[in-house]
N, C-alpha and C positions, 0 to 999 in steps of 0.2 A: 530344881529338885533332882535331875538327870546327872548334875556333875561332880559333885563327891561319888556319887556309885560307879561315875566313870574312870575320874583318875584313880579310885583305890582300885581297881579292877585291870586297869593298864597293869600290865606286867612291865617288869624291868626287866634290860637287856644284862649280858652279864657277856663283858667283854675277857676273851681267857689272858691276851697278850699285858693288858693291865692289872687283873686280877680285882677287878670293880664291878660293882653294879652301876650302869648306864640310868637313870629317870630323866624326866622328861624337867627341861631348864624352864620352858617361858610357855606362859598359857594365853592365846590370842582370842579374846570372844567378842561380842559386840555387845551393845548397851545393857542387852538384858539378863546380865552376868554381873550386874553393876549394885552388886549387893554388897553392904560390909563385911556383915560374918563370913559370906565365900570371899572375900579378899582376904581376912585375918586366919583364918582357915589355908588357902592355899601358900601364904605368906610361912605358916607352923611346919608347913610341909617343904618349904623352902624353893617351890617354884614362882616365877618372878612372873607377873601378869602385866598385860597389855591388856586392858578392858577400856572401852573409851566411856567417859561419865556422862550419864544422862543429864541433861543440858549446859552441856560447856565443851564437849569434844564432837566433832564431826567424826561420822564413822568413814572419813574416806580414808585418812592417812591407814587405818588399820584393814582398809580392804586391800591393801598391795599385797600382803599376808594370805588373807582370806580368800581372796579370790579362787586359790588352787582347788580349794573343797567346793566352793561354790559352784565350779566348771565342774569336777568330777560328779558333784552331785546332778545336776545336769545333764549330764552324758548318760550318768544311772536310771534317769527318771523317763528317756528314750526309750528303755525297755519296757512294751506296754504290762507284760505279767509284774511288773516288780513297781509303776507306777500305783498300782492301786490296791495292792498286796492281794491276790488271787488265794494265794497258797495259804493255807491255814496251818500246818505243818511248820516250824521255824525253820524245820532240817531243810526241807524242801525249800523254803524262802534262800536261807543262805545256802544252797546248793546253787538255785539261779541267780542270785546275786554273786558268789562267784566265777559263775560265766558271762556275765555279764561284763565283771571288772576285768576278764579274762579278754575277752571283745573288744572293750575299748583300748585295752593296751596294746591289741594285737594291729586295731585301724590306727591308732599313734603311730606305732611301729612302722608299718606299713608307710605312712607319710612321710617318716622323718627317711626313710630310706631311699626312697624313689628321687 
């Protein structure tokens, strides 16, 4: 139900040196995406899916992909105020949810330098 309201709500980029708008190519979900109408629907929209089908594809080939969200989301879920949503405010939620992604990229950083 979340994913048509999500890709129409992606904004597109608007690259100046080409004079285009950027949307998004390939859509990577796991089985439970694995509906027709969102496949012939995203197909109208022109983006090209990677959905694995519920009982014929393992979802491993498509976690080489996914894994990156999977770990970030992880790393997010460390932070106890934002594991179990404290804040009732959204401003507030995504206030500490940006310091949060702020944090993890700052200990990444920190690793990859040392």
């Amino acid at each position: 139900q979340a994913l048509k309201p999500m890709i129409t709500g992606h904004q597109t980029r608007h690259d100046p040196h080409r004079g285009r708008y950027l949307k998004p190519q390939r859509l990577h979900a796991d089985k439970a995406y694995d509906v027709p109408h969102l496949r012939k629907w995203l197909w109208g929209k022109h983006i090209g899916v990677r959905i694995a089908r519920k009982g014929i594809e393992s979802s491993e080939r498509l976690g080489r992909r996914r894994w990156v969200i999977e770990r970030t989301m992880s790393w997010l879920t460390g932070y106890r105020r934002l594991n179990h949503r404290y804040e009732r405010q959204p401003r507030n939620y995504l206030a500490f949810l940006g310091l949060a992604a702020t944090l993890c990229c700052y200990k990444r950083l920190l690793r990859l330098t040392t």
